[in-house]
Jmol script that loads the backbone (N, CA, C; Angstrom):
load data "model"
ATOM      1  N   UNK A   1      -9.590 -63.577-161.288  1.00  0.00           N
ATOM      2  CA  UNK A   1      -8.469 -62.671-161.151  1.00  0.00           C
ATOM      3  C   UNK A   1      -8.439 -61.758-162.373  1.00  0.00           C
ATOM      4  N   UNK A   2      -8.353 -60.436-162.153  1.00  0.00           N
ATOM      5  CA  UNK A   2      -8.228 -59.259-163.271  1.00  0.00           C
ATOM      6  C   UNK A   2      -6.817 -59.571-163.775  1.00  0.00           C
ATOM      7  N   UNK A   3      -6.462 -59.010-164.479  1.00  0.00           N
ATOM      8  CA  UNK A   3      -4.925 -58.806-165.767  1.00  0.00           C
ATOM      9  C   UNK A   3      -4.278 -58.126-164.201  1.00  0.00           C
ATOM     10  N   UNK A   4      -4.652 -56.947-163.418  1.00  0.00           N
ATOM     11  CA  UNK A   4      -4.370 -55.699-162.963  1.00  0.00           C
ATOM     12  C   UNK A   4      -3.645 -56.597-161.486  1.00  0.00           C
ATOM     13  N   UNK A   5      -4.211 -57.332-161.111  1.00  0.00           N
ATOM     14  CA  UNK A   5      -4.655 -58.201-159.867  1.00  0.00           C
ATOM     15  C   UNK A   5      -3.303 -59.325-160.031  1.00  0.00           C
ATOM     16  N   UNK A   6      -3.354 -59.817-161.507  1.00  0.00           N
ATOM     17  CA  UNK A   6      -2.092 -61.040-161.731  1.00  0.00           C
ATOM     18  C   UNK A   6      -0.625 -60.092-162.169  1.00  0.00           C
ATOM     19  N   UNK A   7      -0.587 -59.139-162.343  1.00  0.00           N
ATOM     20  CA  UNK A   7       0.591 -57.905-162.626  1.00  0.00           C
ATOM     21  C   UNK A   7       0.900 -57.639-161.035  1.00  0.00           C
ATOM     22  N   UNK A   8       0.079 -57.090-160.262  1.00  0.00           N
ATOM     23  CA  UNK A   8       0.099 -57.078-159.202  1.00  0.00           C
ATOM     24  C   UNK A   8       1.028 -58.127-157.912  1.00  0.00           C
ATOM     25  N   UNK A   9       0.442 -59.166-158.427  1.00  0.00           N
ATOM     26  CA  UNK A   9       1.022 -60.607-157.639  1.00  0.00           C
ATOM     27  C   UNK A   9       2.406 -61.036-158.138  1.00  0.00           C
ATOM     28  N   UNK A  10       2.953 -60.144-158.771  1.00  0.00           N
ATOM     29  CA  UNK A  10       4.508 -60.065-159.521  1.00  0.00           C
ATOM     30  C   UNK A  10       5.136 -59.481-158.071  1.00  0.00           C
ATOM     31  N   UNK A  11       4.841 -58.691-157.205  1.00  0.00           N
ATOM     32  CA  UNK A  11       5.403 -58.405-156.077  1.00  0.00           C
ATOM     33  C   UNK A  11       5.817 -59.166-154.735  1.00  0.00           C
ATOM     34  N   UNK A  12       4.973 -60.209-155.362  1.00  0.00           N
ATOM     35  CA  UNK A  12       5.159 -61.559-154.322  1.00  0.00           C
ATOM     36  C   UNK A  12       6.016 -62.056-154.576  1.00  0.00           C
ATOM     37  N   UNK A  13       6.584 -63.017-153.236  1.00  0.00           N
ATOM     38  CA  UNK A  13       7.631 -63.847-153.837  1.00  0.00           C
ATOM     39  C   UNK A  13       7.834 -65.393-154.216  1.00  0.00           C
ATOM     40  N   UNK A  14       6.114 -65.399-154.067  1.00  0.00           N
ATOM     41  CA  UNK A  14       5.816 -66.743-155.327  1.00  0.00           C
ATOM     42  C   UNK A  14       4.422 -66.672-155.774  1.00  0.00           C
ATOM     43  N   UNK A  15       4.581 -67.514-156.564  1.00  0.00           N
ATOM     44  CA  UNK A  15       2.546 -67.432-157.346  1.00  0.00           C
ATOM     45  C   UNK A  15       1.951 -67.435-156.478  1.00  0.00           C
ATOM     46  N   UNK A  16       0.506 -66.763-156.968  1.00  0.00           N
ATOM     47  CA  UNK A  16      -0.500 -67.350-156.399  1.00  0.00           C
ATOM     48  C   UNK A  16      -0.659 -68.958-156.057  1.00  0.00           C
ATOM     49  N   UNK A  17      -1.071 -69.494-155.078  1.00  0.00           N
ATOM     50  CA  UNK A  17      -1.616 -70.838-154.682  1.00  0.00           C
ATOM     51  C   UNK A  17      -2.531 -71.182-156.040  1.00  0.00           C
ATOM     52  N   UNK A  18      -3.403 -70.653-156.260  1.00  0.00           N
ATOM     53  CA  UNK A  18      -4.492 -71.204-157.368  1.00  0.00           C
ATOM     54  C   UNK A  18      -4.382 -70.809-158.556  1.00  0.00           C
ATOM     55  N   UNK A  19      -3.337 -70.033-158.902  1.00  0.00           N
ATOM     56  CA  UNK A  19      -3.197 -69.968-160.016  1.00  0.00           C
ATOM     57  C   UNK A  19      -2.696 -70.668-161.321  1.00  0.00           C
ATOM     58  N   UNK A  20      -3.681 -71.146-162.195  1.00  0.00           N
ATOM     59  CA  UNK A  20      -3.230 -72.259-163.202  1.00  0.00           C
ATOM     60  C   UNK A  20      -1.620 -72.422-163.439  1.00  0.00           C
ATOM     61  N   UNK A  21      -1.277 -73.091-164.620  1.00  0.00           N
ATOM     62  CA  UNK A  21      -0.008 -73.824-164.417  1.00  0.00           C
ATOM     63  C   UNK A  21       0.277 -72.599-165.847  1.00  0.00           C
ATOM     64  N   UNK A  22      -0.024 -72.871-166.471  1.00  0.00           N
ATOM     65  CA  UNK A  22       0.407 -71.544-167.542  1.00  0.00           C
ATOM     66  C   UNK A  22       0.722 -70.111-167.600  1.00  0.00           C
ATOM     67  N   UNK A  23      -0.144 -69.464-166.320  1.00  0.00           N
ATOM     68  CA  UNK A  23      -0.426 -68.502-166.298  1.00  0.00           C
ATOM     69  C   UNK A  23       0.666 -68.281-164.774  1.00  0.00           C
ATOM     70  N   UNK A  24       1.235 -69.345-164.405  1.00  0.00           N
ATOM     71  CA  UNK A  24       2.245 -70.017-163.224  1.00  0.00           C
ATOM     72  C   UNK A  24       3.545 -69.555-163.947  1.00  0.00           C
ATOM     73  N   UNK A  25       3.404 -69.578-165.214  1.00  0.00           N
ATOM     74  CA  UNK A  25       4.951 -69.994-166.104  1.00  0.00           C
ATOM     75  C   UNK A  25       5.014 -67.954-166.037  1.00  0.00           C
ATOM     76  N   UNK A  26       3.834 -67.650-166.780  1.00  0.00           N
ATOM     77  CA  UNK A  26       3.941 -66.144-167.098  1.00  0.00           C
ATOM     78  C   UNK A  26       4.598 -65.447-165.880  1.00  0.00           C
ATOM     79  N   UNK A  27       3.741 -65.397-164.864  1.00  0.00           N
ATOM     80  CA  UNK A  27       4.290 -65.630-163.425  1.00  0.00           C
ATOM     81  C   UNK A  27       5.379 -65.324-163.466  1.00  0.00           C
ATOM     82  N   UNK A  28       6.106 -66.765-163.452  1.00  0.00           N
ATOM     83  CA  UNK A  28       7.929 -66.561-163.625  1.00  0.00           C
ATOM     84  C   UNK A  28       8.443 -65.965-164.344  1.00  0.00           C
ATOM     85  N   UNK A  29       8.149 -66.244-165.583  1.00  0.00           N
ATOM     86  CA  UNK A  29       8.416 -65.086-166.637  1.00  0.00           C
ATOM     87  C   UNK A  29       8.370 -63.658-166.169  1.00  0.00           C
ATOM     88  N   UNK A  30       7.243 -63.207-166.141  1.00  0.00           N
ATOM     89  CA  UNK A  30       7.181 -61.620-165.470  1.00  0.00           C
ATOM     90  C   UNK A  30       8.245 -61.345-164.127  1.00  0.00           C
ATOM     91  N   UNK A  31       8.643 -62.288-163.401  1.00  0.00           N
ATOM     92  CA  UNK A  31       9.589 -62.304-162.448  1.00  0.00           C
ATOM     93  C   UNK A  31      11.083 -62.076-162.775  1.00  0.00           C
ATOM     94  N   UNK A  32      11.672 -62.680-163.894  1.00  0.00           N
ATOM     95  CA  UNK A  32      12.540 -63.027-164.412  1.00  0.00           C
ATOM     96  C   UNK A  32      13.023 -64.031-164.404  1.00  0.00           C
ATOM     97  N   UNK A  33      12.704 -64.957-164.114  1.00  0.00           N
ATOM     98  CA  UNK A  33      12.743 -66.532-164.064  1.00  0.00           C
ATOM     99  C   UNK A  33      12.275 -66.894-165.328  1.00  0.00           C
ATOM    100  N   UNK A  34      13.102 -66.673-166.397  1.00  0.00           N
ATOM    101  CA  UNK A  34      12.773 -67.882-167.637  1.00  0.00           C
ATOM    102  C   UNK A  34      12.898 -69.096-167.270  1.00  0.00           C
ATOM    103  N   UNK A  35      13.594 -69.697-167.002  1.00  0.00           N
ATOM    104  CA  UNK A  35      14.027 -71.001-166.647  1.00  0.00           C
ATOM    105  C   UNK A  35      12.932 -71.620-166.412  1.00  0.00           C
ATOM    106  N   UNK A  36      12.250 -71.139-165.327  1.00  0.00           N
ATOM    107  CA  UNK A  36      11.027 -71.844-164.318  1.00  0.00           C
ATOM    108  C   UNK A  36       9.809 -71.506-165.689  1.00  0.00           C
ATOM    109  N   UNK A  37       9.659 -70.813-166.072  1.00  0.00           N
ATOM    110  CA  UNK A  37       9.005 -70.696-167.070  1.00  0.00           C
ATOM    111  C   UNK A  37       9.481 -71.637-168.597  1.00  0.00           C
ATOM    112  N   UNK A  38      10.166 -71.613-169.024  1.00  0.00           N
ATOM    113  CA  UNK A  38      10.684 -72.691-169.929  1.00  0.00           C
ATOM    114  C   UNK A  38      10.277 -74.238-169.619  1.00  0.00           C
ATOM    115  N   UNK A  39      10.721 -74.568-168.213  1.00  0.00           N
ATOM    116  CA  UNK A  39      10.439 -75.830-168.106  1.00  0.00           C
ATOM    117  C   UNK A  39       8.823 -76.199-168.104  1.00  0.00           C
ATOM    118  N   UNK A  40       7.978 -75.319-167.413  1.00  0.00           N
ATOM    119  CA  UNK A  40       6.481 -75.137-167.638  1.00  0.00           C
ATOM    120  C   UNK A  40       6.392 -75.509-169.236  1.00  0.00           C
ATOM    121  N   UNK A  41       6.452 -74.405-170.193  1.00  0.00           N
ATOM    122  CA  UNK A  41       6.374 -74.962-171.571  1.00  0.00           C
ATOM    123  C   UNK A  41       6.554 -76.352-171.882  1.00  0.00           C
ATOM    124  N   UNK A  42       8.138 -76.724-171.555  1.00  0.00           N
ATOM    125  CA  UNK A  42       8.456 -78.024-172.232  1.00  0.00           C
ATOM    126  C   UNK A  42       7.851 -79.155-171.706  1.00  0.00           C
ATOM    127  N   UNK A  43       6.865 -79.064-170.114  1.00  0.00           N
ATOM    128  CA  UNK A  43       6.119 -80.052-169.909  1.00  0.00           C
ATOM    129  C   UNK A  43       5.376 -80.928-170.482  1.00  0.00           C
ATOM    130  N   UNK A  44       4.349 -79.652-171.470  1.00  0.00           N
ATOM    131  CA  UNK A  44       3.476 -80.587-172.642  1.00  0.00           C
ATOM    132  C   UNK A  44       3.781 -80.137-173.598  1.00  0.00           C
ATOM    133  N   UNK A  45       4.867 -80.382-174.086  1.00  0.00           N
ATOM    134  CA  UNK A  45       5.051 -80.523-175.642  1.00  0.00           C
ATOM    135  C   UNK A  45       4.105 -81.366-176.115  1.00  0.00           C
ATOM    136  N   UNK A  46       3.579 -80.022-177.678  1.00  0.00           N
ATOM    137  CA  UNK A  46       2.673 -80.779-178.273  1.00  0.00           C
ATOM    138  C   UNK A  46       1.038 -80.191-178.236  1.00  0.00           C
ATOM    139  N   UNK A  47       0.977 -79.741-176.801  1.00  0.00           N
ATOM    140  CA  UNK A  47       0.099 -78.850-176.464  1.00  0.00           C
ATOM    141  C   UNK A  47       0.004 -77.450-177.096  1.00  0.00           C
ATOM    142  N   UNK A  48      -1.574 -76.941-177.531  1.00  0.00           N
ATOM    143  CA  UNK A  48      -1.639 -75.671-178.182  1.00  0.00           C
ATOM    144  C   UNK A  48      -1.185 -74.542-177.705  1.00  0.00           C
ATOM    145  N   UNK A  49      -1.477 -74.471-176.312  1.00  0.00           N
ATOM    146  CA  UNK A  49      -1.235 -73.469-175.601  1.00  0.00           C
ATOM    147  C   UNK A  49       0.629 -73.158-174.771  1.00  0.00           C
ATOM    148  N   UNK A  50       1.018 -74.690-174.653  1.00  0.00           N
ATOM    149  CA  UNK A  50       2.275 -74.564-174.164  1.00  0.00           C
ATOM    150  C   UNK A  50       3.025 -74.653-175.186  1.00  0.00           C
ATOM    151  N   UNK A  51       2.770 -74.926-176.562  1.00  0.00           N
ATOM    152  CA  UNK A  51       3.774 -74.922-177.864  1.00  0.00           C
ATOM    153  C   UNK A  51       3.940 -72.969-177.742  1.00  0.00           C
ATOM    154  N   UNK A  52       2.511 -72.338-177.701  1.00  0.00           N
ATOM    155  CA  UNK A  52       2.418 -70.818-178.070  1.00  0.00           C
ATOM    156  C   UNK A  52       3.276 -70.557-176.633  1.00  0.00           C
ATOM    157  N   UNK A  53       3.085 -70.861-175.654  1.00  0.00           N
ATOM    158  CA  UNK A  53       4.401 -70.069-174.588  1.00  0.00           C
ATOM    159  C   UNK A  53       5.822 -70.585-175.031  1.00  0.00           C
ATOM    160  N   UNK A  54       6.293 -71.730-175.287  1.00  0.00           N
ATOM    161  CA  UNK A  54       7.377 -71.988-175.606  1.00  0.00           C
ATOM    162  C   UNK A  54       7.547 -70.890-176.812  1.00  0.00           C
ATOM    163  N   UNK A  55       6.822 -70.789-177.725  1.00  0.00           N
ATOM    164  CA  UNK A  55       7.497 -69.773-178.990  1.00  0.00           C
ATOM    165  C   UNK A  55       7.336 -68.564-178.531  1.00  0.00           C
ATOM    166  N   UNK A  56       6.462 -67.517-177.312  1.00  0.00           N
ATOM    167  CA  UNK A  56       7.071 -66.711-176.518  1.00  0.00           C
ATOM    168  C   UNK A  56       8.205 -66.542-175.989  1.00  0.00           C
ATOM    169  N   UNK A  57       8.610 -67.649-175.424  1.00  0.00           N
ATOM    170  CA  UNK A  57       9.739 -67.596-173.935  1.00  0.00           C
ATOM    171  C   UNK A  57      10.934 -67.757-174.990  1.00  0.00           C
ATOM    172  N   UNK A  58      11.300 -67.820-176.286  1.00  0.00           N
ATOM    173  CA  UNK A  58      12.441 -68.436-177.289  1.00  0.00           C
ATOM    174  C   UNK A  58      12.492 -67.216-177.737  1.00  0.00           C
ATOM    175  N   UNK A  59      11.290 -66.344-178.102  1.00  0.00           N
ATOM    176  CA  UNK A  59      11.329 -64.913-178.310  1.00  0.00           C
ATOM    177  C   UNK A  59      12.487 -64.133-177.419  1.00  0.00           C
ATOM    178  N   UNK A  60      11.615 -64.497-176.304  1.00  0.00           N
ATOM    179  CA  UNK A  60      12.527 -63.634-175.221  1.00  0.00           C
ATOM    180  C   UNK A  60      14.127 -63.843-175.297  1.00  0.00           C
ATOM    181  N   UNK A  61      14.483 -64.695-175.221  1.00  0.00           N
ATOM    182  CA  UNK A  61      15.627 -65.628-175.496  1.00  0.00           C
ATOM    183  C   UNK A  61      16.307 -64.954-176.191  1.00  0.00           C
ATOM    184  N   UNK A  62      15.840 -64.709-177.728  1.00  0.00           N
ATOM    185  CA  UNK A  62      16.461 -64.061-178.733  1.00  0.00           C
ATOM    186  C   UNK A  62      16.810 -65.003-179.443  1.00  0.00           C
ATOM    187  N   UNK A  63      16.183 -66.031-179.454  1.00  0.00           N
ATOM    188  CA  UNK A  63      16.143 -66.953-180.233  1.00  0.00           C
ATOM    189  C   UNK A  63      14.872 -67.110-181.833  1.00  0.00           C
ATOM    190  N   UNK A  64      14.906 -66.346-182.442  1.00  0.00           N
ATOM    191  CA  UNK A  64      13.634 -66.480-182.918  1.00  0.00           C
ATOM    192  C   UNK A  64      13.585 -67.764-184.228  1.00  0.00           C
ATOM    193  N   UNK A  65      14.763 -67.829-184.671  1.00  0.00           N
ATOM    194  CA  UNK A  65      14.320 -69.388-185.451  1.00  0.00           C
ATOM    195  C   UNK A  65      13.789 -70.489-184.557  1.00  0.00           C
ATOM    196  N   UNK A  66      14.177 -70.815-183.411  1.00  0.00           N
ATOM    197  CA  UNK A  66      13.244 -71.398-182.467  1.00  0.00           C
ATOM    198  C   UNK A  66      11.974 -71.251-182.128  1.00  0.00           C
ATOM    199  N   UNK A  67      11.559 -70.064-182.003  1.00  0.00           N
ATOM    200  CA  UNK A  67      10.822 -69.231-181.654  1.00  0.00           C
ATOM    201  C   UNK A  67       9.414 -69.618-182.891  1.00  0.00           C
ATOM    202  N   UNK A  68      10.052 -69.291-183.889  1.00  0.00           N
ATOM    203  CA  UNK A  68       9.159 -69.682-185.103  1.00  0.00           C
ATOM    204  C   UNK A  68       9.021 -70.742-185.321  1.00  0.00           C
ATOM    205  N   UNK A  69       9.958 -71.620-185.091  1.00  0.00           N
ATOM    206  CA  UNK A  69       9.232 -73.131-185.043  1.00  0.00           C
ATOM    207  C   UNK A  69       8.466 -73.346-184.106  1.00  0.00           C
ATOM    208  N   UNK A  70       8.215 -73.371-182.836  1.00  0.00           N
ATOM    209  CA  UNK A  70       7.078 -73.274-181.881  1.00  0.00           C
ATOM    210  C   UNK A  70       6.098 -72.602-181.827  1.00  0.00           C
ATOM    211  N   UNK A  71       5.889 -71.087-183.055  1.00  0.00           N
ATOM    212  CA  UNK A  71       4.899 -70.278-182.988  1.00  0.00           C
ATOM    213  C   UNK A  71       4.155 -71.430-184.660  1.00  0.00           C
ATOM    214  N   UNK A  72       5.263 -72.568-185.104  1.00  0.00           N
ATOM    215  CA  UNK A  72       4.437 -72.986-186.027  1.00  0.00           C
ATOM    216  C   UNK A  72       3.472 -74.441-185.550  1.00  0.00           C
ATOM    217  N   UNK A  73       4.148 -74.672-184.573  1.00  0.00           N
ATOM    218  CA  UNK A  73       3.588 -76.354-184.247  1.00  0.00           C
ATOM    219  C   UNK A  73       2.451 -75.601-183.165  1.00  0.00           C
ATOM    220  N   UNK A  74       2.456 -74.808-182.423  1.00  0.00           N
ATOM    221  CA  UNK A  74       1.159 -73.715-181.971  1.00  0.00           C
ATOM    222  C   UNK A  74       0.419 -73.470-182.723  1.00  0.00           C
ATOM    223  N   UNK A  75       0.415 -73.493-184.555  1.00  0.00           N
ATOM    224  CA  UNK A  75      -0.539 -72.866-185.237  1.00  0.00           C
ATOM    225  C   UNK A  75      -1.140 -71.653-185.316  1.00  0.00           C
ATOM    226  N   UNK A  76      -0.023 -70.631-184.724  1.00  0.00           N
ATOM    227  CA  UNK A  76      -0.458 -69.608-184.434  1.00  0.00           C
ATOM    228  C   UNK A  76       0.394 -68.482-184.823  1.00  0.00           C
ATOM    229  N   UNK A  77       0.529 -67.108-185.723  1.00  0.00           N
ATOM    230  CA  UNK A  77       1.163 -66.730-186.135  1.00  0.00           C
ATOM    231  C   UNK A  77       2.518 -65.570-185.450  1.00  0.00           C
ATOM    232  N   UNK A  78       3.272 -65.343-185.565  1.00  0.00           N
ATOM    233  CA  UNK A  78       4.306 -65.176-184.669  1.00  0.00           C
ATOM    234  C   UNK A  78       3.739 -63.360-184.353  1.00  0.00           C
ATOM    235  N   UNK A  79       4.622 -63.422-183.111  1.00  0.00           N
ATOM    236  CA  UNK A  79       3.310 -61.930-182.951  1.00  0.00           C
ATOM    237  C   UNK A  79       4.301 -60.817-183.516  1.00  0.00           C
ATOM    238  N   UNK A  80       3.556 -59.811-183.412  1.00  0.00           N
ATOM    239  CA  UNK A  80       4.150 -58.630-184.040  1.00  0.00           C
ATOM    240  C   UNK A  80       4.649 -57.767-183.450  1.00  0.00           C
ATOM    241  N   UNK A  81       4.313 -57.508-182.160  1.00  0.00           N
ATOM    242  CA  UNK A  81       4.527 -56.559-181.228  1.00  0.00           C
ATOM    243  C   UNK A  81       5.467 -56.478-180.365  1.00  0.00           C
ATOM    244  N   UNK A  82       5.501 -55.920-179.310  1.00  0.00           N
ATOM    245  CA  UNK A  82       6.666 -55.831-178.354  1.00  0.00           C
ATOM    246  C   UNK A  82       6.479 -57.262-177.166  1.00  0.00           C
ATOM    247  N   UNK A  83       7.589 -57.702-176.617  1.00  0.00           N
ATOM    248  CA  UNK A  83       8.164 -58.618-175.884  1.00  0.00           C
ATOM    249  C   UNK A  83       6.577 -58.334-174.615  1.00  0.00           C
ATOM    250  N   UNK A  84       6.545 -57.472-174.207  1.00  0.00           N
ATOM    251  CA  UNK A  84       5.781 -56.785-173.071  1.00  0.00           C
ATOM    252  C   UNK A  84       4.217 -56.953-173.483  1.00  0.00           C
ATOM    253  N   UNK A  85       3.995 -56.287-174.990  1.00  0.00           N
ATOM    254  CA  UNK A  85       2.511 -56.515-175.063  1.00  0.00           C
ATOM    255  C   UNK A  85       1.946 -58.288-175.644  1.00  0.00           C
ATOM    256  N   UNK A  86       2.650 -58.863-176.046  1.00  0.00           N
ATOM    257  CA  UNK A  86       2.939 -60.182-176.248  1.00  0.00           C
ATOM    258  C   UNK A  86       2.591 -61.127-174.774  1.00  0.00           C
ATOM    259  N   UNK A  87       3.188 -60.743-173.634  1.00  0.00           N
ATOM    260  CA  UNK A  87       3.189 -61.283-172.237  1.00  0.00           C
ATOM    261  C   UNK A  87       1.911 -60.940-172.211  1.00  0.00           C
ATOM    262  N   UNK A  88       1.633 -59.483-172.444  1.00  0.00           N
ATOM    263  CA  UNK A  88       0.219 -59.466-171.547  1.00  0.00           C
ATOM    264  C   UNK A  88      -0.857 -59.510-172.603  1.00  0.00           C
ATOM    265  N   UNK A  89      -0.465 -60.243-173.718  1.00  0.00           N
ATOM    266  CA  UNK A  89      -1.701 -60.846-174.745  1.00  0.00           C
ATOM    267  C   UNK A  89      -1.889 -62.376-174.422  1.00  0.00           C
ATOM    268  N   UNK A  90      -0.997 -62.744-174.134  1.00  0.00           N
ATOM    269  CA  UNK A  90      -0.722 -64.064-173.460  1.00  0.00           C
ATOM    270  C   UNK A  90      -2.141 -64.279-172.140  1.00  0.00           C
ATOM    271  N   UNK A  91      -1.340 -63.169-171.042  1.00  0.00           N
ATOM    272  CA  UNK A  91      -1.883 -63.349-169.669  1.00  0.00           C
ATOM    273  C   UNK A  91      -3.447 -63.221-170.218  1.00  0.00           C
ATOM    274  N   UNK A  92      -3.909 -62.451-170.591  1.00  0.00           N
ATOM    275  CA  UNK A  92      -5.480 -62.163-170.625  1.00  0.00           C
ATOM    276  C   UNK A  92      -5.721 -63.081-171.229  1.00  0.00           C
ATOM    277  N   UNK A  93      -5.380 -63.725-172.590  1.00  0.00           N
ATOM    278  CA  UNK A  93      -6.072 -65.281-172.885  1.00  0.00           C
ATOM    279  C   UNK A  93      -5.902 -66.201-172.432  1.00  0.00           C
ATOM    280  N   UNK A  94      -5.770 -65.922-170.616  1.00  0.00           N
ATOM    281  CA  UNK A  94      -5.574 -67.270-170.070  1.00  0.00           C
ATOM    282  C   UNK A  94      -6.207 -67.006-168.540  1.00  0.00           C
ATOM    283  N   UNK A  95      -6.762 -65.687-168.206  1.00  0.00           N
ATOM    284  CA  UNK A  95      -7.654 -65.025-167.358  1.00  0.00           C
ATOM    285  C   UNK A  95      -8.727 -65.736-167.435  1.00  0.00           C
TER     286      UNK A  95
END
end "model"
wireframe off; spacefill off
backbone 0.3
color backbone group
């Protein structure tokens, strides 16, 4: 699946069938469904990749002392950019 192809499938009114479980959460996320996306994160706490969506989705939130604690147990540094290019730095490292 292209970046162009999973932006696309935002018009649906649910995920793709085969589409991984992370890239499931973005999904919701891009929908407006934090929620459904949040709970995705908090599944594997602990995990590299779902610690770095949880300190996304806390972003969104407007939560960012949260936010920074999950962009720290991710090991990964808090991003710099906009809410939007963040999502879709996300989606492509998970294409």
């Amino acid at each position: 699946m292209t970046y162009e192809q999973f932006n696309d499938s935002l018009s649906q009114d649910s995920p793709p069938d085969d589409l991984p479980v992370l890239l499931k959460a973005l999904w919701y996320d891009g929908k407006g469904d934090w929620e459904e996306a949040h709970n995705i994160a908090q599944s594997r706490e602990g995990t590299r990749d779902y610690d770095h969506l949880h300190a996304y989705l806390h972003r969104v939130e407007g939560d960012t002392w949260n936010a920074g604690y999950w962009y720290r147990r991710a090991g990964v540094e808090v991003f710099k950019g906009s809410l939007k290019e963040e999502w879709k730095t996300l989606v492509l490292s998970l294409l």
